[in-house]
N, C-alpha and C positions, 0 to 999 in steps of 0.2 A: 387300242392306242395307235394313232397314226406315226407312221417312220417320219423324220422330216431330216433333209440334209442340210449343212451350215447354208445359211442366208435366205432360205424360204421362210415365209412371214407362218406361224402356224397360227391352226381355229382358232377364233375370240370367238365372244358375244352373238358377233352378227352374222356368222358363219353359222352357229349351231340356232340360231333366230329362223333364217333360211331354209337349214337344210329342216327345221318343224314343217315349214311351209309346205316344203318341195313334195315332203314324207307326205303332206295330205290330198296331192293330185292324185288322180287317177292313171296309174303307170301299170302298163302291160308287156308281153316280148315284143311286138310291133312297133311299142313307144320309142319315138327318137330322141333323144334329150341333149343340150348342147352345153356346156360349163365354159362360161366364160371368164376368164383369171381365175386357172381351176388352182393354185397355189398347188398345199401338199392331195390335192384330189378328194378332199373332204366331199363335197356336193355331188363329185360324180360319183362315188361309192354311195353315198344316199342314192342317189339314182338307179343305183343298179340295186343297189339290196330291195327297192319299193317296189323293183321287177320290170324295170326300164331294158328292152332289149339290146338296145341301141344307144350307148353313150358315146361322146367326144367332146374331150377335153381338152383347150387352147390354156396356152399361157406363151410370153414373150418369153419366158425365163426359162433356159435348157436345166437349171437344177431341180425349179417347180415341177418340169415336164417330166423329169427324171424320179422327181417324189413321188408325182400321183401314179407313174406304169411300174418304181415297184411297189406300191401301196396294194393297187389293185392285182396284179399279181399275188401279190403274198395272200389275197383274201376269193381269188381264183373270182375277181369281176371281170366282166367284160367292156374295157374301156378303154378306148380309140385316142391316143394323146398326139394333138398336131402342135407345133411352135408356128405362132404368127402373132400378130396385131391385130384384136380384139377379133372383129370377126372377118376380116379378109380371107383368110384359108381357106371359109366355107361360103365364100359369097357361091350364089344360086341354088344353092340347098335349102334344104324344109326341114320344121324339128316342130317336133309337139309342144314340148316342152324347154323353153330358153331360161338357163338361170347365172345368175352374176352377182359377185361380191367384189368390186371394182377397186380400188383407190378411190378416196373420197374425201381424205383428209384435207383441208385448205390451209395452202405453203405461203411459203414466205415472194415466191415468186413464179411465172407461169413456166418457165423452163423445168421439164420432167427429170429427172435424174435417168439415166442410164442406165446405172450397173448399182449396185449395193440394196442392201434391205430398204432402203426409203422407197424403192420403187413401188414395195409394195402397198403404200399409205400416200404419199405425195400425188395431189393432181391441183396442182395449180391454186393460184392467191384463192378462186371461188370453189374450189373442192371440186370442179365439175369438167373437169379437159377429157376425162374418161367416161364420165357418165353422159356427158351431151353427145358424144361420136356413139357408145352405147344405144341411147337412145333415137341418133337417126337413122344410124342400120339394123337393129337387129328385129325391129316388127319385118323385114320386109324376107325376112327367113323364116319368121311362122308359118306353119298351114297352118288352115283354114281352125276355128276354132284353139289356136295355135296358146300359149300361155308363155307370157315372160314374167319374170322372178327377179325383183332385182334390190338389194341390200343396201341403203345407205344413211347416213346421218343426216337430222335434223340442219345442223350445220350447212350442209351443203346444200340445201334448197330443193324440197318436196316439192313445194306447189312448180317449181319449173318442170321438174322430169314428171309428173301427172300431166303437165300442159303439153308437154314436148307427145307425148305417146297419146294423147286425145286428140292431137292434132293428125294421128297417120292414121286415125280412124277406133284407136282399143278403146275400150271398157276399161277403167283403170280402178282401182282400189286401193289400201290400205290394206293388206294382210293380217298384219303383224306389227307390235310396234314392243320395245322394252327401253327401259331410263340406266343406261347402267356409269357406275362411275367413268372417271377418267382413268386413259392407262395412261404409261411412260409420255407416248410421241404425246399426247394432247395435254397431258402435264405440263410440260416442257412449252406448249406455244400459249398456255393459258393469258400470259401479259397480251399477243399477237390477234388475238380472238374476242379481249376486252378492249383494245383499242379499234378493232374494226365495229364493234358491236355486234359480233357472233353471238356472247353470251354475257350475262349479268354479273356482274363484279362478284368475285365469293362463287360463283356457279364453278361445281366440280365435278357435273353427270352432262351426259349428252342422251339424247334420245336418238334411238336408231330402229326403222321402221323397214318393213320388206313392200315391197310395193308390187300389186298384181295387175299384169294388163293381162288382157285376152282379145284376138284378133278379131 
């Protein structure tokens, strides 16, 4: 059982979707592996138990950042927690392995929230203010044979982030996919999602799929 301190969003679905994925790479002591909005540290302790040598964990959130270093502590991993914006901290570095479970949820409006739990589900009217910046930087931090990982709902638009990562040159895939109901946040904007045509009157599951590039 992961620790989680008030305000960090803890595992769902698509987090333990993910970290199936992540578990079935090929991870070694040499392996670099990079967690991108690592919340309570969930993906990066996969990464280290699969025998990932080298983990580093971002998140903007000093509680998040505070969850995963004593998570992994308490579980005596080795994991590197930096605070910054998505991937700026480690521009010009290389990682074997890139993985993310973003905000992906689509708001009411494109302004991100700041401070509070929304942070961690809010990205804008199209779900994608984090997945498209995601998407333009983080191939360019792969090596070579490099793998990105990355978590999001049907909702917010597959076939763009397939497009977005085939365009920097990846091999892109489908992983993973599972239909699971709505929680609270998507309950709650169900009226918001049938008026845009997100989802089908009466529709109360979202589909949410991991998505595989390789460099």
């Amino acid at each position: 059982m992961l620790l989680r301190l008030p305000g960090v969003y803890p595992p769902q679905e698509d987090t333990w979707l993910l970290a199936e994925t992540l578990a079935a790479e090929s991870l070694g002591p040499r392996s670099r592996v990079l967690d991108i909005c690592a919340g309570t540290g969930a993906l990066s302790l996969c990464a280290a138990a699969a025998g990932a040598g080298h983990v580093t964990a971002i998140d903007i959130s000093r509680r998040a950042l505070a969850t995963t270093w004593i998570n992994a502590r308490l579980r005596r991993r080795p994991v590197h927690v930096v605070r910054g914006n998505l991937t700026t901290p480690v521009r010009g570095r290389r990682f074997d392995v890139i993985v993310s479970n973003p905000p992906y949820v689509p708001a009411r409006e494109d302004v991100l929230p700041t401070r509070g739990i929304e942070r961690a589900w809010d990205a804008g009217v199209d779900g994608r203010m984090l997945l498209d910046r995601i998407c333009a930087t983080a191939p360019a931090l792969l090596a070579p044979s490099g793998v990105l990982l990355i978590a999001q709902s049907v909702l917010s638009g597959v076939e763009k982030t397939q497009s977005m990562l085939e365009e920097q040159g990846l091999s892109v895939e489908i992983a993973a996919r599972a239909e699971i109901p709505f929680g609270r946040v998507l309950s709650a904007r169900v009226a918001l999602f049938e008026a845009r045509g997100l989802i089908k009157r009466g529709q109360r599951t979202e589909e949410i799929v991991v998505i595989r590039a390789v460099s």
